[in-house]
DOPADREN-957915 format. One line per field, with one value per atom (N, C-alpha, C): residue in three letters; chain; y, x negated, z negated. Coordinates in nm, 4 decimals, m for minus. Example, Ala and Ser with C-alpha at 12.3 -4.5 7.8 and 13.67 -1.06 7.14 Angstrom:
2
r [Ala Ala Ala Ser Ser Ser];
c [A A A A A A];
c2 [m0.5690 m0.4500 m0.3300 m0.2250 m0.1060 0.0030];
c1 [m1.3190 m1.2300 m1.3200 m1.2850 m1.3670 m1.2900];
c3 [m0.7800 m0.7800 m0.7800 m0.7080 m0.7140 m0.7870];
% end
This chain:
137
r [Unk Unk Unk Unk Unk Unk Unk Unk Unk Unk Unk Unk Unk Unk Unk Unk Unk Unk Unk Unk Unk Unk Unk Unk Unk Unk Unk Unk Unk Unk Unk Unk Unk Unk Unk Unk Unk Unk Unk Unk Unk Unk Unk Unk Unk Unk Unk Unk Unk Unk Unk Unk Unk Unk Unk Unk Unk Unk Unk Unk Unk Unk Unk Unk Unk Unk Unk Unk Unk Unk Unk Unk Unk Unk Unk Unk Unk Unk Unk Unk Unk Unk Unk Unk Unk Unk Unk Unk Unk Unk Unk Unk Unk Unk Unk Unk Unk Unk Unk Unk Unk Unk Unk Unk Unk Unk Unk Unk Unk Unk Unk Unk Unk Unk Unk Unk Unk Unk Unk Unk Unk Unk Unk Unk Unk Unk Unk Unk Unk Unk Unk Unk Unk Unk Unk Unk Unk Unk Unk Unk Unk Unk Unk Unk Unk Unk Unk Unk Unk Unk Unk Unk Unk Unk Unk Unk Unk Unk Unk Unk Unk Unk Unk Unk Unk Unk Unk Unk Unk Unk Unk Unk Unk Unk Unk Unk Unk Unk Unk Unk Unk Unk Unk Unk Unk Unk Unk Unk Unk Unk Unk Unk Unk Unk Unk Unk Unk Unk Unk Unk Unk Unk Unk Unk Unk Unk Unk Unk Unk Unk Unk Unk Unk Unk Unk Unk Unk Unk Unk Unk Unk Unk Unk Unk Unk Unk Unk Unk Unk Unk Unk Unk Unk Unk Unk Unk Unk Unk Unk Unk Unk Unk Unk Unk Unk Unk Unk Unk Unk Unk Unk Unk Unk Unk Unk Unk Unk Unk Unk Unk Unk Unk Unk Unk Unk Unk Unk Unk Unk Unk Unk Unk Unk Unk Unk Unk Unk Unk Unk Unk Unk Unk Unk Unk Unk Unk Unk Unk Unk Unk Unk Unk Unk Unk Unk Unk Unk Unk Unk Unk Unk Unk Unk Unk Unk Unk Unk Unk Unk Unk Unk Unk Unk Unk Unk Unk Unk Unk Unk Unk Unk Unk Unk Unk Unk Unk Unk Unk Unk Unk Unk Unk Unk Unk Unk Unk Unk Unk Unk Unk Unk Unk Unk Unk Unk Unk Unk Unk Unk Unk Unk Unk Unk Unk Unk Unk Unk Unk Unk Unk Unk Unk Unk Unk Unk Unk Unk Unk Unk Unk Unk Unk Unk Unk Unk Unk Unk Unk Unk Unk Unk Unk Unk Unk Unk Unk Unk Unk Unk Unk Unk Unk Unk Unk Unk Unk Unk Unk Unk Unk Unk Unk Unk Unk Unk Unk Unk Unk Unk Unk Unk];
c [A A A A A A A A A A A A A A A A A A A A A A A A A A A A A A A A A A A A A A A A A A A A A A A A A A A A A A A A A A A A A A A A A A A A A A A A A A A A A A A A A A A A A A A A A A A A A A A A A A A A A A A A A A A A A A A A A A A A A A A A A A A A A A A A A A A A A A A A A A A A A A A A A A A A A A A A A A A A A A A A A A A A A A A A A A A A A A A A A A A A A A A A A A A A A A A A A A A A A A A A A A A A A A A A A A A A A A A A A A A A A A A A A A A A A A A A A A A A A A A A A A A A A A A A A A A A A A A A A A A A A A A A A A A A A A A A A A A A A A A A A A A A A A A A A A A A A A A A A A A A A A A A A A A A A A A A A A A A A A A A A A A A A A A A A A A A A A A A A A A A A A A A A A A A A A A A A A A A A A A A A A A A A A A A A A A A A A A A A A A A A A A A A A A A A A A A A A A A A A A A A A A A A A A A A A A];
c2 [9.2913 9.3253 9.4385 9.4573 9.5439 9.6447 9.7575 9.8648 9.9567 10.0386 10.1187 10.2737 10.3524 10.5114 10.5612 10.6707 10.7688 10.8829 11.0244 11.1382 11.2554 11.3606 11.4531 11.5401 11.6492 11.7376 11.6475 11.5880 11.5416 11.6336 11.7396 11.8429 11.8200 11.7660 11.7689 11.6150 11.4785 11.4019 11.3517 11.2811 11.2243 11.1248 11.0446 10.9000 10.8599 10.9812 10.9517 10.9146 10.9821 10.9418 10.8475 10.7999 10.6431 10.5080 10.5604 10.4478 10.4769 10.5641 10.6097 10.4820 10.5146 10.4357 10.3259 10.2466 10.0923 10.0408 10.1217 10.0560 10.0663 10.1514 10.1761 10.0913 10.0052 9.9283 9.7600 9.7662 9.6382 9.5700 9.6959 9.6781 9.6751 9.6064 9.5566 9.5763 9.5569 9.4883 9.6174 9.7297 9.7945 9.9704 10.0574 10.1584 10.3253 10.3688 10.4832 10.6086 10.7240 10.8443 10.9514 11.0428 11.1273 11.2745 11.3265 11.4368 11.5728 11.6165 11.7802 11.8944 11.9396 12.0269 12.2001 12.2558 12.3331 12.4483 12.4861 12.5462 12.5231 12.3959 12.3066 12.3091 12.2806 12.3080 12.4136 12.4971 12.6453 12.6473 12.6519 12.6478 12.6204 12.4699 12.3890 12.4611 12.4587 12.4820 12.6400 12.6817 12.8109 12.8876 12.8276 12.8427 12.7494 12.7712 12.7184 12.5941 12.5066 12.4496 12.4272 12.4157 12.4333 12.4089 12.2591 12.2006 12.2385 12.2302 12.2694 12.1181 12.0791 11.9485 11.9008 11.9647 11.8475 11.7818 11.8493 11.8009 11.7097 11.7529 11.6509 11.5613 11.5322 11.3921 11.3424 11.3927 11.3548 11.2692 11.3447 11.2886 11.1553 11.1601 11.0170 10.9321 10.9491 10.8053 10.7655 10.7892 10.7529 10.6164 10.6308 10.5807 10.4287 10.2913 10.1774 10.1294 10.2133 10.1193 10.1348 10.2859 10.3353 10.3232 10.2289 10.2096 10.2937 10.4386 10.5160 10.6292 10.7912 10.8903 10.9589 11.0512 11.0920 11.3065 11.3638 11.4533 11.4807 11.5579 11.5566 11.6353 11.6717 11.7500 11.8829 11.9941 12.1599 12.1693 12.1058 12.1679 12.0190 11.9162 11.8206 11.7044 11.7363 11.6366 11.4954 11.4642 11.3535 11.2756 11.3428 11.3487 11.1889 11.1633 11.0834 10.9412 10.9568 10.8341 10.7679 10.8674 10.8259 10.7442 10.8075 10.7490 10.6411 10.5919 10.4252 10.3626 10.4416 10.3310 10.2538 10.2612 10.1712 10.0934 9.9832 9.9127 9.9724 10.0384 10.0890 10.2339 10.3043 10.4388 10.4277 10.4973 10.4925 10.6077 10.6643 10.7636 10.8174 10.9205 10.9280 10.9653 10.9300 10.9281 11.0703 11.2054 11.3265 11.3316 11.2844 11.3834 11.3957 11.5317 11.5270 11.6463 11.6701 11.7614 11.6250 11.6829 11.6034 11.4925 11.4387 11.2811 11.2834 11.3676 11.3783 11.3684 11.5030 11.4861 11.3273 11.2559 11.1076 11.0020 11.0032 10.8963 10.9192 11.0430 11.0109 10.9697 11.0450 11.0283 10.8426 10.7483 10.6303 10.5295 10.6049 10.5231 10.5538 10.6112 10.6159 10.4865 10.4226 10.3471 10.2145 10.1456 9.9723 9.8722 9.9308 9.8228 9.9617 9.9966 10.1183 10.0389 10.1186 10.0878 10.1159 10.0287 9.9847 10.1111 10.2165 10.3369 10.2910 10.2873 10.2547 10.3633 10.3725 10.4945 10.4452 10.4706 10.4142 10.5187 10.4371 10.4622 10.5958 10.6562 10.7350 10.6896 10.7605 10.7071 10.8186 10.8574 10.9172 11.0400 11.1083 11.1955 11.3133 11.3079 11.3774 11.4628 11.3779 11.4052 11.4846 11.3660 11.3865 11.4289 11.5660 11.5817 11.7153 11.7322 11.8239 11.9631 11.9708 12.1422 12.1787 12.0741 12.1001 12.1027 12.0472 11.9809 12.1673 12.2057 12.3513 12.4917 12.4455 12.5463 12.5466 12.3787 12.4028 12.4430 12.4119 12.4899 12.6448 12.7023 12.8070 12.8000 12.7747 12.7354 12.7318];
c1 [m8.9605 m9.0932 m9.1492 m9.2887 m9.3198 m9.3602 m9.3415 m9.3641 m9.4822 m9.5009 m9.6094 m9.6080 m9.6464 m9.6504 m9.7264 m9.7390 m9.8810 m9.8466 m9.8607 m9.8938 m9.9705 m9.9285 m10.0594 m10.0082 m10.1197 m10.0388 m10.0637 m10.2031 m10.2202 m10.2624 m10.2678 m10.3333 m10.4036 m10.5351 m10.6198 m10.7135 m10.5743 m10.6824 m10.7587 m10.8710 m10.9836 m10.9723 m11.1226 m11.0978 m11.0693 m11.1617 m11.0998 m10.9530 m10.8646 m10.6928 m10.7170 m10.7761 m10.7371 m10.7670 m10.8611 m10.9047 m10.8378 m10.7650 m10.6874 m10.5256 m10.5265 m10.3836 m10.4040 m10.5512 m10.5838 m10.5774 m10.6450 m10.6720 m10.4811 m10.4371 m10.2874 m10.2396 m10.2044 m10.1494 m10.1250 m10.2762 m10.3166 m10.2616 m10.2359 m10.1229 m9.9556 m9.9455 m9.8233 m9.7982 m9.6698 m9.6006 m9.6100 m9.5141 m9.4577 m9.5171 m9.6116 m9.6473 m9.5316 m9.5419 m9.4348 m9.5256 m9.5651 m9.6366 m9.5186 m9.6229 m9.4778 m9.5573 m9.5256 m9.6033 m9.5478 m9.6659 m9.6062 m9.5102 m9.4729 m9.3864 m9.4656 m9.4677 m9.5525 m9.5435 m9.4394 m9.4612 m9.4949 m9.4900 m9.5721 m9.7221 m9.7580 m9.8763 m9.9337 m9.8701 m9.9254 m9.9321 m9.8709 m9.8141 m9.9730 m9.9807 m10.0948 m10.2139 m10.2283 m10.3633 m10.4216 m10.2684 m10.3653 m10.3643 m10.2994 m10.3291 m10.2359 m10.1770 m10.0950 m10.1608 m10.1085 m10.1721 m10.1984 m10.2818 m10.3217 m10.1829 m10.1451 m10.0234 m9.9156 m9.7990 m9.6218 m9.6450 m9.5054 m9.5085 m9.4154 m9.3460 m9.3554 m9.4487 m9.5244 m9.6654 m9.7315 m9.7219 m9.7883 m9.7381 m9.6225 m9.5269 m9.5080 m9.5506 m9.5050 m9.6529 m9.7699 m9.9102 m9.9543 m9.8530 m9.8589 m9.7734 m9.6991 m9.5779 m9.6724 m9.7589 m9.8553 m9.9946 m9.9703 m10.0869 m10.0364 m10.0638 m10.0514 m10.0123 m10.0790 m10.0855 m9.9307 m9.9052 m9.8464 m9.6396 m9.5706 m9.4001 m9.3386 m9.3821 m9.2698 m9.3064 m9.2490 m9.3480 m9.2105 m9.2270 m9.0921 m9.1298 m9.0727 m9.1201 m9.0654 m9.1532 m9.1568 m9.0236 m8.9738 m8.8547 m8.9257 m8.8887 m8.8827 m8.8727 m8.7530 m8.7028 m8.8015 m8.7788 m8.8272 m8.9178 m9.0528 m9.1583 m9.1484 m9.0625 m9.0524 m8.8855 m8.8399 m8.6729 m8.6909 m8.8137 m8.8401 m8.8515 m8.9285 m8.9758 m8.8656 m8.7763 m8.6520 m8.6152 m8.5679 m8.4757 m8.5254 m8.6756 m8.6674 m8.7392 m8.8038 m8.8531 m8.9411 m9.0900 m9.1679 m9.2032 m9.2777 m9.3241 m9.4417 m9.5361 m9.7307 m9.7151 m9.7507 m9.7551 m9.9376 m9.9645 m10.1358 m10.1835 m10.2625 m10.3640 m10.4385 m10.5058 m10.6360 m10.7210 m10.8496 m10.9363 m10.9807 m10.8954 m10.9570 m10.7968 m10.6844 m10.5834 m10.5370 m10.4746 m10.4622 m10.3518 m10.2629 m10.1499 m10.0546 m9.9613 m9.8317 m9.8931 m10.0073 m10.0169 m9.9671 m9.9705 m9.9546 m9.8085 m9.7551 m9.5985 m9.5230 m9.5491 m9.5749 m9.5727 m9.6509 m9.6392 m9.5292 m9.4622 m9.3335 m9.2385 m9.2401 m9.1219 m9.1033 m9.2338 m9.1946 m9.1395 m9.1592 m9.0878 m8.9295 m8.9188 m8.7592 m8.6722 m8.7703 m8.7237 m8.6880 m8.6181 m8.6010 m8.7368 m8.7814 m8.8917 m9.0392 m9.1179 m9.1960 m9.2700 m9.2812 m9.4025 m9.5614 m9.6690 m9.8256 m9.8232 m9.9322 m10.0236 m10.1258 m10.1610 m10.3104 m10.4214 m10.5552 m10.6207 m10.6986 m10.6999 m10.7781 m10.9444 m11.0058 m11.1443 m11.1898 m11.2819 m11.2994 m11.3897 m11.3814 m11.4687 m11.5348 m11.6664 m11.7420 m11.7171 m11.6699 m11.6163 m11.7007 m11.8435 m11.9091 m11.8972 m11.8498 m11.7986 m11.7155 m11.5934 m11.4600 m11.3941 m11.3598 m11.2743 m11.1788 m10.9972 m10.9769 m11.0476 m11.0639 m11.1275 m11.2527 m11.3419 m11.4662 m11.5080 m11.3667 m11.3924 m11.2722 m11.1711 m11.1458 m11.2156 m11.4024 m11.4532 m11.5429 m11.5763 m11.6517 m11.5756 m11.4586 m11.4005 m11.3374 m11.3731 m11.3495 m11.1751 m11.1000 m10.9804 m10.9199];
c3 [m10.7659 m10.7191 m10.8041 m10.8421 m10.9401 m10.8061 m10.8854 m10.8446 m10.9046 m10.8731 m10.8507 m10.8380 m10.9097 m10.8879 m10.8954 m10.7836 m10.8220 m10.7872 m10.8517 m10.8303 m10.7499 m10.6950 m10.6567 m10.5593 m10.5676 m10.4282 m10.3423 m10.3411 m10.1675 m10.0295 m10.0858 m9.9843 m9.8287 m9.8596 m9.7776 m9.7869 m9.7477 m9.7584 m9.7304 m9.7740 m9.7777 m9.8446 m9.8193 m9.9149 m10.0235 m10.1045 m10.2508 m10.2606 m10.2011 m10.1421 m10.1667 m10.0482 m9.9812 m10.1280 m10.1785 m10.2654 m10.3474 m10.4137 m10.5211 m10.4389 m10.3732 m10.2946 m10.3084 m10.2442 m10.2809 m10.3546 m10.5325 m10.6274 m10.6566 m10.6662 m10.7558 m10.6727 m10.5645 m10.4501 m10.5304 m10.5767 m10.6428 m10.7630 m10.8337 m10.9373 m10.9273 m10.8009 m10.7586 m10.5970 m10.5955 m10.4790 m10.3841 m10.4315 m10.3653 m10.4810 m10.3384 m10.4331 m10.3658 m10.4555 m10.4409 m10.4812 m10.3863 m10.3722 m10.4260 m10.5031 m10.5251 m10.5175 m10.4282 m10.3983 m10.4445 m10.5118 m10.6136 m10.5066 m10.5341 m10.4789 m10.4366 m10.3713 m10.3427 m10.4539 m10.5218 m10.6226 m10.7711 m10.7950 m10.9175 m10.8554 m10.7338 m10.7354 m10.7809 m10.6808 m10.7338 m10.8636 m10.9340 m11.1220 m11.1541 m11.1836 m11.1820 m11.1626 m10.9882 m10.9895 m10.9382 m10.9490 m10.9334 m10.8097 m10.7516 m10.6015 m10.4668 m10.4058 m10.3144 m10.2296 m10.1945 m10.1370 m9.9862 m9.8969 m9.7684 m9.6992 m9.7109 m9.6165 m9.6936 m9.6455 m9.6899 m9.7850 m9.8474 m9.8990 m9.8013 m9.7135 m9.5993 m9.5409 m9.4762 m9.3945 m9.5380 m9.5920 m9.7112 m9.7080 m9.7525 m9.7642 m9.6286 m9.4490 m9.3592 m9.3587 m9.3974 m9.3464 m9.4400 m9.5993 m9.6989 m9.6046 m9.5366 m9.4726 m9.3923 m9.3524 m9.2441 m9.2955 m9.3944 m9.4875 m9.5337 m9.4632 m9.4745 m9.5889 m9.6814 m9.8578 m9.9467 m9.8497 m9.9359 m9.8914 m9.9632 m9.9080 m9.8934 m9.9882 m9.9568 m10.0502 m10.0081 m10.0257 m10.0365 m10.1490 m10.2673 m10.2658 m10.2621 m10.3224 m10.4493 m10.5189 m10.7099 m10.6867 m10.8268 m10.8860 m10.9096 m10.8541 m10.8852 m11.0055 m11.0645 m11.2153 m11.3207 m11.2946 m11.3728 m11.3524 m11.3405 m11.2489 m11.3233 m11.4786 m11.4550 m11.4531 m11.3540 m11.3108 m11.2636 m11.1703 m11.0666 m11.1487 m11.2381 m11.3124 m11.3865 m11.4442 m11.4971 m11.4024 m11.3073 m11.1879 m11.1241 m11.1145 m11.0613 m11.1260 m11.2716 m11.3502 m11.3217 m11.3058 m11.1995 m11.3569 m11.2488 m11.3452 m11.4040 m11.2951 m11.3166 m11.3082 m11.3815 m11.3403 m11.2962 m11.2019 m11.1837 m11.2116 m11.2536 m11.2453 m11.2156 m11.1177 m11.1004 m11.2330 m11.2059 m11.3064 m11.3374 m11.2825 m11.3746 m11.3585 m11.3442 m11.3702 m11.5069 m11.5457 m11.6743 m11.6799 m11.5950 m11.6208 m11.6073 m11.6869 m11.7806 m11.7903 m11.8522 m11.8977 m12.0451 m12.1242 m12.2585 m12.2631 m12.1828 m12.2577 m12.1356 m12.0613 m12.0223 m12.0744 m12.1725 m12.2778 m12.3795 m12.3981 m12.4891 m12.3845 m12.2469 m12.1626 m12.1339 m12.1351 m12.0638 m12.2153 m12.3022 m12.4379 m12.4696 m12.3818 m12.3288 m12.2761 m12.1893 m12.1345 m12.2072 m12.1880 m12.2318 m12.2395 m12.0748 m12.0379 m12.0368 m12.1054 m12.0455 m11.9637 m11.8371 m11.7759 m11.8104 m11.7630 m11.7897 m11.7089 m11.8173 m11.7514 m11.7237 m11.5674 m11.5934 m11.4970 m11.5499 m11.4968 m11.3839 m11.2556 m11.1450 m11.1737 m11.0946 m11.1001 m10.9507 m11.0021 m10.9112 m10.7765 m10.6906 m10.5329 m10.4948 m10.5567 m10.4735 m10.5060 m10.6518 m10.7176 m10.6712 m10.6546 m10.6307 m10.5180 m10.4240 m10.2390 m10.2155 m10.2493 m10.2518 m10.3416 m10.3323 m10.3973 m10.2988 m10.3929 m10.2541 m10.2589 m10.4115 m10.4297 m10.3894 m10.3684 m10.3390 m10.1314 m10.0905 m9.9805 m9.8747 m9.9877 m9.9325 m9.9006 m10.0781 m10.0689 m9.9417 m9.8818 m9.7735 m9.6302 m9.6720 m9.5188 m9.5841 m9.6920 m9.6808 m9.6631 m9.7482 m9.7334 m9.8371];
% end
């Protein structure tokens, strides 16, 4: 069965989520969430994120589209990809931390998996940073 991966803190979601989950869903059988770790977030963006990455990864198992919800590696965010090898890695359409050093890591593999970039939903709306400054959060 092909598989499926996607990335992110996952903070505070909203639809953009949801359609980010649909479209990456579509590109196979079975999709696999892999949610940043609360101190890679921070790293990243600067800033901690609202929920623990439990509550994060407890509030992705909840989400229909999605088989099964991973948290990232502390020491090596692509520890994960090694280890089950998906067929799709997905993308959101502004992410852009580790996509670069990504493309050497999946030419590792025997079989690399298809990167592909999902489309945005309402980018304007949704997003989590814009949707913390209105709750002041």
């Amino acid at each position: 069965m092909k598989t499926v991966m996607v990335f992110g803190t996952f903070d505070i979601l909203h639809p953009g989520h949801l359609s980010l989950f649909r479209q990456a869903k579509r590109h196979g059988k079975i999709l696999v969430a892999v949610v940043a770790r609360g101190t890679t977030s921070a790293r990243i963006k600067g800033r901690a994120p609202f929920h623990t990455e439990r509550e994060r990864k407890k509030n992705l198992e909840h989400i229909r589209d999605i088989d099964r919800v991973l948290l990232g590696d502390t020491k090596d965010m692509y520890r994960v990809i090694r280890r089950l090898q998906p067929d799709v890695i997905a993308l959101g359409y502004d992410q852009k931390f580790f996509v670069k050093e990504l493309q050497k890591i999946v030419h590792e593999f025997s079989k690399p998996p298809r990167i592909v970039r999902l489309r945005p939903y309402q980018a304007g709306r949704y997003k989590t940073k814009k949707i913390r400054g209105y709750l002041d959060i």
